[in-house]
C-alpha positions in Angstrom: 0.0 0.0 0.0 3.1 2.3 0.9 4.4 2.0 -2.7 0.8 3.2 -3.8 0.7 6.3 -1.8 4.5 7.1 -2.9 3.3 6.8 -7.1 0.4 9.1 -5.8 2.2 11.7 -3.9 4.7 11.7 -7.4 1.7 12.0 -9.7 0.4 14.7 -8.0 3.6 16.5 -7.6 3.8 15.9 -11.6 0.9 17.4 -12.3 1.4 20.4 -9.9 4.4 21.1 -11.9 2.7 20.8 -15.2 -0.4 22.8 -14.5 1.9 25.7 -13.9 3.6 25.9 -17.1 2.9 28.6 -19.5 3.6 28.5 -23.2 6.1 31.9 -23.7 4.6 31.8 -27.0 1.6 32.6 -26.8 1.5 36.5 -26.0 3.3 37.0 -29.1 1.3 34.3 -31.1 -1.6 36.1 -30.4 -0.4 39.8 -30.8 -0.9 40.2 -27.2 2.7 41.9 -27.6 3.5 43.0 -31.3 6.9 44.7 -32.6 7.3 45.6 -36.5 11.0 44.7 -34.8 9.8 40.7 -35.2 8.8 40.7 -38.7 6.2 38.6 -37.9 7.5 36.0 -35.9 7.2 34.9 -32.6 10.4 32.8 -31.9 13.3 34.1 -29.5 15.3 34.6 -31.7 12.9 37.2 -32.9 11.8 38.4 -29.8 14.8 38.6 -27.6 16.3 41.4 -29.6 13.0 43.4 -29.1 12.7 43.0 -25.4 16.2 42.3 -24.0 18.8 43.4 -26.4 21.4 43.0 -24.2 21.3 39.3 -24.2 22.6 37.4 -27.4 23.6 34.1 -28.8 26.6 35.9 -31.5 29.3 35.0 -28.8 28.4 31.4 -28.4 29.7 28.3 -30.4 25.9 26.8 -30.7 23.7 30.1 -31.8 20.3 28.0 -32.3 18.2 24.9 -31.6 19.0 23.6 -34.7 22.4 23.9 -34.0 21.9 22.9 -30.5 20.3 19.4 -31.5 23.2 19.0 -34.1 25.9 19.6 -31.1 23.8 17.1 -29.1 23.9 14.4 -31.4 27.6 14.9 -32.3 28.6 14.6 -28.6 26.6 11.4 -28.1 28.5 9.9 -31.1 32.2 11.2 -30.3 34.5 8.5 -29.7 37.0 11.2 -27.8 36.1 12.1 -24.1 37.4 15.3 -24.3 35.7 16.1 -28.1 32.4 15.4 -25.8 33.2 17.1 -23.1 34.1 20.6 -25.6 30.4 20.1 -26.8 28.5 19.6 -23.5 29.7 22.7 -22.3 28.9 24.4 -25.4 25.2 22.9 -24.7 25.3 23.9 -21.4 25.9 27.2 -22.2 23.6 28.0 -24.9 20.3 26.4 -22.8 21.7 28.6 -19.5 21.3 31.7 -22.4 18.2 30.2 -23.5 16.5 30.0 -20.0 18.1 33.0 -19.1 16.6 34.8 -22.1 12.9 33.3 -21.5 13.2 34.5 -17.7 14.6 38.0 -18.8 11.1 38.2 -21.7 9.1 36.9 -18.8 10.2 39.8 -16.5 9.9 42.4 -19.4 5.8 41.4 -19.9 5.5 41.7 -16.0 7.2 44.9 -16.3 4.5 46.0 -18.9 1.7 45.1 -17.6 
């Protein structure tokens, strides 16, 4: 019965965790915030520019999620540990940017509305 009550307590705390995620998208999806600056797009790599210049990929080795899911696949394959290594930290870098860039939009909206 213990092991019941456990799968319970982690289902719930799974779904308290999902039911407070919010799609980033969707304020720009829906013009809820619009810039002529995004030519139409909603994607941060349109967005980020508008609403926190000072952050940008240039500077990094892996500048996009393309490039990101490239990187991945490379350093899964690599037969040299420190080849591997080289790329994880380049991941590791770009998705602290990339969190760090949908925290920063985040706080911009608050700061808006």
């Amino acid at each position: 019965m213990e092991g019941i009550n456990e799968q319970r307590t982690y289902a719930q705390s799974i779904a308290n965790l999902t039911d407070n995620i919010r799609d980033l998208m969707k304020p720009f999806m829906n013009r809820a915030y619009y810039s002529w600056e995004m030519m139409g797009s909603y994607s941060i790599r349109a967005v980020l520019p508008v609403l926190v210049p000072e952050l940008t990929y240039d500077s990094l080795e892996i500048h996009d999620g393309g490039m990101a899911m490239d990187a991945y696949w490379q350093m899964c394959a690599a037969k040299d540990n420190d080849e591997a290594e080289r790329i994880r930290k380049a991941l590791l870098e770009y998705c602290y940017l990339d969190t760090l860039a949908m925290v920063r939009i985040v706080d911009k909206l608050q700061s808006l509305v």
